[in-house]
C-alpha positions in Angstrom: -36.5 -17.4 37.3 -35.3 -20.7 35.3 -38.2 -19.9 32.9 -37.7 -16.1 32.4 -33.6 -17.3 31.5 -34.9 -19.8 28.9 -37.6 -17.4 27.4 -35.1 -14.7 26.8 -32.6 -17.3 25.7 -35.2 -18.7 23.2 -36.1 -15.0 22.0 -32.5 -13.8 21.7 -31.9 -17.1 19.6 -35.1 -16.4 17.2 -34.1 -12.8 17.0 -31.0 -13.8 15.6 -32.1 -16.4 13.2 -34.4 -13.6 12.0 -32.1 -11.2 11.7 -29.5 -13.6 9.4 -32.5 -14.6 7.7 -33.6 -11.3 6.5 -29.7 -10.3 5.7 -29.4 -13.4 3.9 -32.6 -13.1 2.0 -31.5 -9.2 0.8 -28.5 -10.7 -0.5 -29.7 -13.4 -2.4 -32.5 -10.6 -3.5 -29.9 -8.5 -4.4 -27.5 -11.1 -6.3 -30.4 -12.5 -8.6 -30.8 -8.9 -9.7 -27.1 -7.7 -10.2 -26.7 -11.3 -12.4 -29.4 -10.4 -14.5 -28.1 -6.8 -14.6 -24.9 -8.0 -15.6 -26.0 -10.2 -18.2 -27.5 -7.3 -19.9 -26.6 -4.9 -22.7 -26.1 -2.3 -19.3 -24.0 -4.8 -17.3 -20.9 -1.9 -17.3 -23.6 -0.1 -14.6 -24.3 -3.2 -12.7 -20.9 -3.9 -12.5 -20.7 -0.3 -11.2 -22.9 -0.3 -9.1 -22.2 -3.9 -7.7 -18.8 -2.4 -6.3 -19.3 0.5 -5.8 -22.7 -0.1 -3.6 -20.8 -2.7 -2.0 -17.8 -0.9 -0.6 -20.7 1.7 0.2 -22.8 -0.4 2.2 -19.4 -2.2 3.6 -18.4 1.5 5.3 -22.3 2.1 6.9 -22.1 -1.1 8.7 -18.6 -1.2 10.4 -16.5 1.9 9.4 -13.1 -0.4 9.9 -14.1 -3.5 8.0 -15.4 -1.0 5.0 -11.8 0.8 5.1 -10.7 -2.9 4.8 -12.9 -3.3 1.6 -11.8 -0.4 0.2 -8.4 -1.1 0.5 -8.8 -4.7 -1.3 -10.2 -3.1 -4.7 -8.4 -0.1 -4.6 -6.3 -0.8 -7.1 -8.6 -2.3 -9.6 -9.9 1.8 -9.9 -6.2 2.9 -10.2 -5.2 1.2 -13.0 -5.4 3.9 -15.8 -5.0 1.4 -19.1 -7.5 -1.0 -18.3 -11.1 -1.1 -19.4 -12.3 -1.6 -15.2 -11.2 1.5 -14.1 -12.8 3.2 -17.1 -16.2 1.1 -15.9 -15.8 1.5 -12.1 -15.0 5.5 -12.3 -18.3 8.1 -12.6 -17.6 10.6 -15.1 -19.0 14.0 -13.9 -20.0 17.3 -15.5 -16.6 19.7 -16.8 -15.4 20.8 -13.7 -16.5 18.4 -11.3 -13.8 15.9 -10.6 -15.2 12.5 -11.3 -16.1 9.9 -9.0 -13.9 7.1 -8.2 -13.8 4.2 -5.5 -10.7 6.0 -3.9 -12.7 9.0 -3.8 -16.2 8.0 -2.3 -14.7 5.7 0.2 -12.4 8.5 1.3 -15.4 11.0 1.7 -17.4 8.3 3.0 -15.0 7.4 6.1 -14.0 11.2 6.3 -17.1 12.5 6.9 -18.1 9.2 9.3 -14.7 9.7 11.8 -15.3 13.4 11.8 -18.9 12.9 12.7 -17.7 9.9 15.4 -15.2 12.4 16.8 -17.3 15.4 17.2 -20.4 13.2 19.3 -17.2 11.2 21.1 -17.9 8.5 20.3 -14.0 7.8 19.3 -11.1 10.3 20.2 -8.4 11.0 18.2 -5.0 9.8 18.7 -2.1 11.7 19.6 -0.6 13.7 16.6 2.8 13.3 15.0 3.5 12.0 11.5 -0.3 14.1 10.5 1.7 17.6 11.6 4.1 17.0 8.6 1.1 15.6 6.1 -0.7 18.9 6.7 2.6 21.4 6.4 3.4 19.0 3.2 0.1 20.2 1.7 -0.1 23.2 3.1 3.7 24.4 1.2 3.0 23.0 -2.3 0.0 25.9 -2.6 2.5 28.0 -5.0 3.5 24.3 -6.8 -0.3 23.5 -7.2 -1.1 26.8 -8.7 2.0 26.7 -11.2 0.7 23.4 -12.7 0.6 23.8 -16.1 -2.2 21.2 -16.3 -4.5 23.7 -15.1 -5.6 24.6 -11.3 -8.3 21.9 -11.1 -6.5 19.1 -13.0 -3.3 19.8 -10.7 -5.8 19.8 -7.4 -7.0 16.8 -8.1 -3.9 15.1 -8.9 -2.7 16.4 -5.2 -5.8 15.0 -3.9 -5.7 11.9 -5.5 -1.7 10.9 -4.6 -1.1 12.9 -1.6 -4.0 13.8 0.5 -6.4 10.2 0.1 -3.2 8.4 1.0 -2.7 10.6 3.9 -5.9 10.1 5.3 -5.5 6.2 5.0 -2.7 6.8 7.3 -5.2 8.8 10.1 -8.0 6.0 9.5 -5.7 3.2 10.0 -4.3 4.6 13.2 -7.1 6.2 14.8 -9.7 2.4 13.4 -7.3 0.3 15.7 -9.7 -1.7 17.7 -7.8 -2.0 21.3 -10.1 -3.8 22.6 -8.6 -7.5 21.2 -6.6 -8.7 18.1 -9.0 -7.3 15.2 -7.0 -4.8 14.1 -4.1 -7.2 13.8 -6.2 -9.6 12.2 -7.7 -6.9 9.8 -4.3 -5.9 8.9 -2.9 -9.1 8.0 -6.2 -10.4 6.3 -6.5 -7.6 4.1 -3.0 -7.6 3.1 -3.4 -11.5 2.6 -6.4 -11.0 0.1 -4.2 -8.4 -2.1 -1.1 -10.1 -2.0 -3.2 -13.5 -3.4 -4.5 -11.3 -6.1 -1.4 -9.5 -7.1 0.8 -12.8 -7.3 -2.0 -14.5 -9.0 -1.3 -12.1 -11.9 2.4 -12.0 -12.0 2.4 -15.9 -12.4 -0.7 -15.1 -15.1 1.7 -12.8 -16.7 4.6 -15.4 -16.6 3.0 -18.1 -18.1 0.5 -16.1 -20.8 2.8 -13.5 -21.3 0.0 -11.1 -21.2 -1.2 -8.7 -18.3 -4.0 -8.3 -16.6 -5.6 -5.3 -16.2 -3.1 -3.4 -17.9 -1.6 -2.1 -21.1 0.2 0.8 -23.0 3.5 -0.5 -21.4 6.3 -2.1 -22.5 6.2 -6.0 -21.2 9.8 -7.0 -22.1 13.2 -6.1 -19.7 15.2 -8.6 -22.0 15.0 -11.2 -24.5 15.1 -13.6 -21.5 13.2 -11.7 -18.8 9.4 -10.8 -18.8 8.7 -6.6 -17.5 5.6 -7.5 -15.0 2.7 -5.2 -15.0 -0.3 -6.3 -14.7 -2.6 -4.6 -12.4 -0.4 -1.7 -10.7 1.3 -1.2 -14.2 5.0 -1.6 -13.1 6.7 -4.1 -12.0 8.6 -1.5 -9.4 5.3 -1.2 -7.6 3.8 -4.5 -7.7 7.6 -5.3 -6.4 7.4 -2.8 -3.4 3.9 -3.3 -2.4 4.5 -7.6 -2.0 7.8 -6.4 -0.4 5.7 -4.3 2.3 3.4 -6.8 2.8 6.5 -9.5 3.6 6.9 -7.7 6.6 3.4 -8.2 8.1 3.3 -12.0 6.7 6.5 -12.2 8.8 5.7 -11.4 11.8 2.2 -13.3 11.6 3.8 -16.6 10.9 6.3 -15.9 14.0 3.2 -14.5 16.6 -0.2 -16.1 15.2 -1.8 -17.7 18.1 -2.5 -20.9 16.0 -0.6 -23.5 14.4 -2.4 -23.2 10.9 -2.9 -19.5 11.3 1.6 -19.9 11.6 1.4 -21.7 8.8 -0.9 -20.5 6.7 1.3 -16.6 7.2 4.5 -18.5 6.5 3.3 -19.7 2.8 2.0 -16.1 2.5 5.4 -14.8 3.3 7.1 -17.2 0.9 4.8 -16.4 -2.1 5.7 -12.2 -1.4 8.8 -12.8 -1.4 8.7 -15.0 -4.4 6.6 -12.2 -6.2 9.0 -9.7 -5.4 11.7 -11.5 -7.0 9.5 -12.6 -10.3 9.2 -8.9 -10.5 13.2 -8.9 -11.8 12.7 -5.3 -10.5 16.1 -4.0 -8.8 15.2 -1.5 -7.1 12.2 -3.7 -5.3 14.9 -6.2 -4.9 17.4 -3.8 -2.8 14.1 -2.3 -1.1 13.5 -6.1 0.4 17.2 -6.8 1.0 17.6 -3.8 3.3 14.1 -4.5 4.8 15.1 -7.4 6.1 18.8 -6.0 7.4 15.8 -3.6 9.4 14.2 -6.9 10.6 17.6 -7.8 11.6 17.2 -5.4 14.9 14.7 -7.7 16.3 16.1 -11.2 18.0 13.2 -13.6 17.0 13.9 -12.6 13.3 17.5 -12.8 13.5 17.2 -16.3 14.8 15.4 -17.6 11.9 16.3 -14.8 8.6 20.3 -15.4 9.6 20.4 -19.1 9.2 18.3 -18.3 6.0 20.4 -16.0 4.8 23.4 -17.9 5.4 21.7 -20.9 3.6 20.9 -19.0 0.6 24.2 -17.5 0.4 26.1 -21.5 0.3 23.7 -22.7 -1.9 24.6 -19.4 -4.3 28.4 -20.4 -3.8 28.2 -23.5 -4.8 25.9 -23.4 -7.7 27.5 -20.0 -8.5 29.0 -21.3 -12.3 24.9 -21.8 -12.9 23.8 -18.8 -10.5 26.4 -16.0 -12.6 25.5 -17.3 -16.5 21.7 -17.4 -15.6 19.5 -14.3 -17.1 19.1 -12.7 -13.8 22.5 -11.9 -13.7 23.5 -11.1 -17.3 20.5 -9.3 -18.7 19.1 -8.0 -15.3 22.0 -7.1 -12.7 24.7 -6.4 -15.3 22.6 -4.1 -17.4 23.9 -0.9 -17.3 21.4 0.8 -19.8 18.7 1.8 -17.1 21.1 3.2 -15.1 23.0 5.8 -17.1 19.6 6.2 -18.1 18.8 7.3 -14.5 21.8 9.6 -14.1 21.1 11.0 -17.3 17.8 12.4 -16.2 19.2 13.1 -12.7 21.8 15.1 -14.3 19.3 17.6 -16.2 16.9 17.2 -12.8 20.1 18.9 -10.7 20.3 22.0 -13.6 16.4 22.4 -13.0 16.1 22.6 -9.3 18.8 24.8 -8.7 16.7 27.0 -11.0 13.4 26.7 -8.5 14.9 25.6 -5.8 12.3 27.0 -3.2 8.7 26.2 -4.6 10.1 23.7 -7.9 8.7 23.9 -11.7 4.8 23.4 -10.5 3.2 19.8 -9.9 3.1 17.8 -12.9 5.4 20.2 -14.7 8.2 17.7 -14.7 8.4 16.4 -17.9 7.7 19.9 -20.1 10.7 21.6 -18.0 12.4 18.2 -18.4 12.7 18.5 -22.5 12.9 22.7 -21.9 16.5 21.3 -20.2 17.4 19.2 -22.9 16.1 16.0 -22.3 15.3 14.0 -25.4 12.3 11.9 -25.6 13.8 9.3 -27.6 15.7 8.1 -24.7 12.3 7.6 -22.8 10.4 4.3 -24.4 6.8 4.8 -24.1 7.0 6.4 -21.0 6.6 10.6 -20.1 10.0 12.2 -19.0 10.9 11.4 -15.3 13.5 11.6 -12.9 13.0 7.8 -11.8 13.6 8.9 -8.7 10.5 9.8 -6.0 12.8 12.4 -4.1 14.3 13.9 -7.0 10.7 14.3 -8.3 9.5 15.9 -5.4 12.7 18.6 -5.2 12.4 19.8 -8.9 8.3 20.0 -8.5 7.8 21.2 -5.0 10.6 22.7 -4.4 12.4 23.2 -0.6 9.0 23.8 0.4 7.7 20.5 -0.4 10.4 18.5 -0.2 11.3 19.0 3.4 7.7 17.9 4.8 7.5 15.2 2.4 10.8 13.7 4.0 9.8 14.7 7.9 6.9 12.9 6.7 8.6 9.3 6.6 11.6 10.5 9.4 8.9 11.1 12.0 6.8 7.8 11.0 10.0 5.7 11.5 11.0 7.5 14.6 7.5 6.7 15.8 8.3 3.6 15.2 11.4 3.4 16.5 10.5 4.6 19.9 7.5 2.0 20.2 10.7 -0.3 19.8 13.1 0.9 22.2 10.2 0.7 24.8 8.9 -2.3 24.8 11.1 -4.9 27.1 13.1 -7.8 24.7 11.0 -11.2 24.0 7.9 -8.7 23.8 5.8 -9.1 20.2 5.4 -5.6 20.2 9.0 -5.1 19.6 8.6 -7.1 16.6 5.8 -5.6 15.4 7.4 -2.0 15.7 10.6 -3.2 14.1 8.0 -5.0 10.8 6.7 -1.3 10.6 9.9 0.3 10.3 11.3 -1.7 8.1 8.1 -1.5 5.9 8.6 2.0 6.1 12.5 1.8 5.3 11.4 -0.3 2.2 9.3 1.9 0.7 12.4 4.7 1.2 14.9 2.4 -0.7 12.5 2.3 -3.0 11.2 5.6 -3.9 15.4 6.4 -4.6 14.8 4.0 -7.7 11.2 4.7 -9.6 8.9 7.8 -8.8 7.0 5.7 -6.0 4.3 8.6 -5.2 2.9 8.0 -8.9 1.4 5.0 -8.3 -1.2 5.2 -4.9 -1.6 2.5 -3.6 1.7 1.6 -2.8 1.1 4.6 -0.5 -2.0 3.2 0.5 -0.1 -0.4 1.5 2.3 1.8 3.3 0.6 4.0 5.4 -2.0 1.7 6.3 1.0 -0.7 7.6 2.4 1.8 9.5 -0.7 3.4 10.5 -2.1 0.6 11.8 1.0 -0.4 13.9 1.2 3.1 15.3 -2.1 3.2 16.1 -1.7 0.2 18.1 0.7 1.7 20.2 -1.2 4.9 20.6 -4.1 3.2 22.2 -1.2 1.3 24.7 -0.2 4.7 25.2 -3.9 5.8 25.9 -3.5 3.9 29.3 -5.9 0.8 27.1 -4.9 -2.3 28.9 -2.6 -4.0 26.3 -5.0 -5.6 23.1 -5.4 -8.8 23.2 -3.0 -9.2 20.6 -0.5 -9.5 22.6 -1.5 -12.4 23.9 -3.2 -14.4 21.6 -1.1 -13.4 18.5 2.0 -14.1 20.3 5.1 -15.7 19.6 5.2 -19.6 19.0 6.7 -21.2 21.6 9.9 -22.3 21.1 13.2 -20.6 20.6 
């Protein structure tokens, strides 16, 4: 018997050192020949291929750590003025929408979950938010087909800002893994990696006074104060999207189960928050403020974002000769410019939705009705006409029709939320975690009231895939799963 345990032990361990040897072995295989690829005349296809192939080969092997993937160079194939996304996007045949990453990993995982559901090998999770997602697209039919863009142009602008970002919200909920702390650790890591990236460039942009990965924007808020936009191209996004990801830094560094996993969150947290202020973006600015009054609800984060809070504000009152003459202030807060600007265009916006109010001017017809309603374009910099305002956006293209899905949309998500929180007994990390969703989700709300937030994706992608993943966990507790692992080794440090 003793000999039978050792020979399978010996077998399992040679299997295994096979198998990594092979795997390693590919990969060096495959590296020597991308490099040399790359260092060709054709390295734009290697480079191509390279990611592309990667994130493909990510989602075969393990459906949730490819969504991960995806996630982390999503935005490098979104960033229409820089020469990657040119690169990293197919171009297809007239009349075939081209290829991108957000588009082939959406497909990809789509056709994977469906496939997983239909054999049962996973079951979907209860419905809620998706109800509203589905009416939402389902009511801007007569706003798609008015686009004056043209019906395939328009589709695939729907697709592309709506409907991907929706189904991040169904993958992240439904790829939960209940089975331990994975799809905590998944969450955090992957929002970790693209907070790294995205600070790395704003301090880039702050010292070199160029962007990265960006252009045909103005880079300039004041003579004193740099406009950030490297990578997602505004600095509204890049602050909403680090503001989002504060939340989950948050509560790691409060529940990790480890002292340097605490610690490591707790840096993380300081450098979004940091970012989000380097931004000089207001409306990201008020979008954190009242995120963390959200936070607020929950004990363990009152007990240490008070005492902050109150710190911060003594240190303001006594420096405040220093804090009120400093740029920040003078050329940032006290600038009225932008936001006469903003009622300006909200002001010709009210004229043009009364005049469509139940199905709005078509998607993507905004800024050709906009100038129809007197707007001038001299008042609009470099960029197209817009309302500067996500809700406003939505009423005067969608209509009624649209508008009141796309708002049940985040209502039902925070409720969802909400509900996870009122449940859970007090001194429970789940109650924290419901409460980081929520105010994650209230952020992006805030928000949207200041910059048309749907524009840019991926800060729906950061979104939905917070809240999507925290739902999901409490779907599966629902489910009758015996509570994840989670719970118990990401819990709260001990002490008060």
């Amino acid at each position: 018997m003793m000999r039978d345990s050792r020979t399978t032990d010996w077998r399992s361990w040679a299997q295994q050192w096979l198998s990594l040897s092979v795997w390693a072995g590919l990969a060096v295989g495959v590296g020597v020949y991308l490099g040399r690829w790359m260092m060709s005349p054709n390295w734009e296809s290697a480079l191509r291929l390279a990611i592309m192939g990667g994130m493909t080969f990510a989602i075969m092997i393990n459906q949730a750590d490819g969504f991960a993937v995806w996630l982390m160079v999503a935005p490098f194939g979104q960033t229409l003025y820089s020469e990657i996304w040119r690169i990293l996007n197919i171009r297809l045949p007239a009349g075939v929408p081209d290829l991108t990453p957000d588009r082939l990993a959406a497909v990809l995982l789509g056709l994977i979950f469906v496939a997983n559901l239909a054999i049962g090998k996973r079951k979907l999770q209860r419905l809620g938010t998706e109800v509203y997602m589905a009416l939402f697209c389902v009511m801007i039919v007569p706003a798609i087909w008015t686009g004056l863009n043209g019906l395939t142009s328009t589709a695939q602008s729907v697709l592309d800002k709506f409907m991907i970002p929706f189904l991040v919200f169904v993958l992240a909920k439904n790829l939960f893994d209940p089975r331990g702390e994975h799809g905590l650790r998944r969450l955090a890591t992957t929002l970790a990696v693209v907070e790294t990236y995205l600070c790395y460039a704003i301090l880039y942009e702050h010292i070199r006074g160029v962007p990265i990965l960006s252009g045909g924007h103005t880079t300039v808020y004041s003579k004193s104060l740099p406009k950030i936009v490297s990578i997602l191209g505004n600095p509204a996004f890049l602050g909403t999207v680090l503001a989002m990801i504060s939340t989950v830094m948050l509560y790691m560094a409060m529940h990790d189960s480890s002292k340097s996993g605490r610690a490591f969150y707790a840096v993380m947290f300081a450098l979004a928050v940091s970012g989000n202020f380097f931004c000089y973006n207001r409306g990201a600015w008020l979008a954190l403020a009242v995120g963390f009054v959200v936070l607020l609800l929950e004990q363990r984060y009152r007990q240490l974002l008070l005492p902050a809070m109150m710190v911060a504000a003594a240190v303001a009152l006594i420096y405040w000769e220093a804090v009120s003459a400093s740029a920040v202030i003078t050329e940032r807060l006290s600038n009225p410019t932008s936001i006469r600007f903003r009622l300006n265009l909200l002001e010709t916006s009210r004229e043009m939705i009364l005049d469509h109010l139940a199905f709005g001017v078509g998607v993507g017809n905004f800024s050709y009705y906009y100038l129809d309603y007197g707007g001038t374009w001299e008042d609009l910099a470099y960029d197209l006409p817009m309302p500067h305002n996500t809700y406003i956006l939505v009423l005067a293209t969608m209509g009624l029709a649209g508008f009141v899905p796309y708002l049940l949309i985040f209502l039902s998500t925070a409720w969802s939320l909400l509900r996870s929180y009122w449940r859970r007994r007090s001194g429970d990390a789940g109650r924290a975690l419901a409460v980081t969703g929520l105010a994650a989700v209230v952020m992006y709300m805030v928000s949207a009231a200041a910059v048309d937030l749907y524009v840019n994706v991926y800060t729906s992608f950061v979104l939905f895939f917070i809240s999507g993943s925290i739902i999901g966990y409490f779907s599966h507790l629902g489910d009758g799963v015996t509570a994840p692992r989670a719970e118990s080794s990401v819990r709260p440090a001990a002490g008060p």
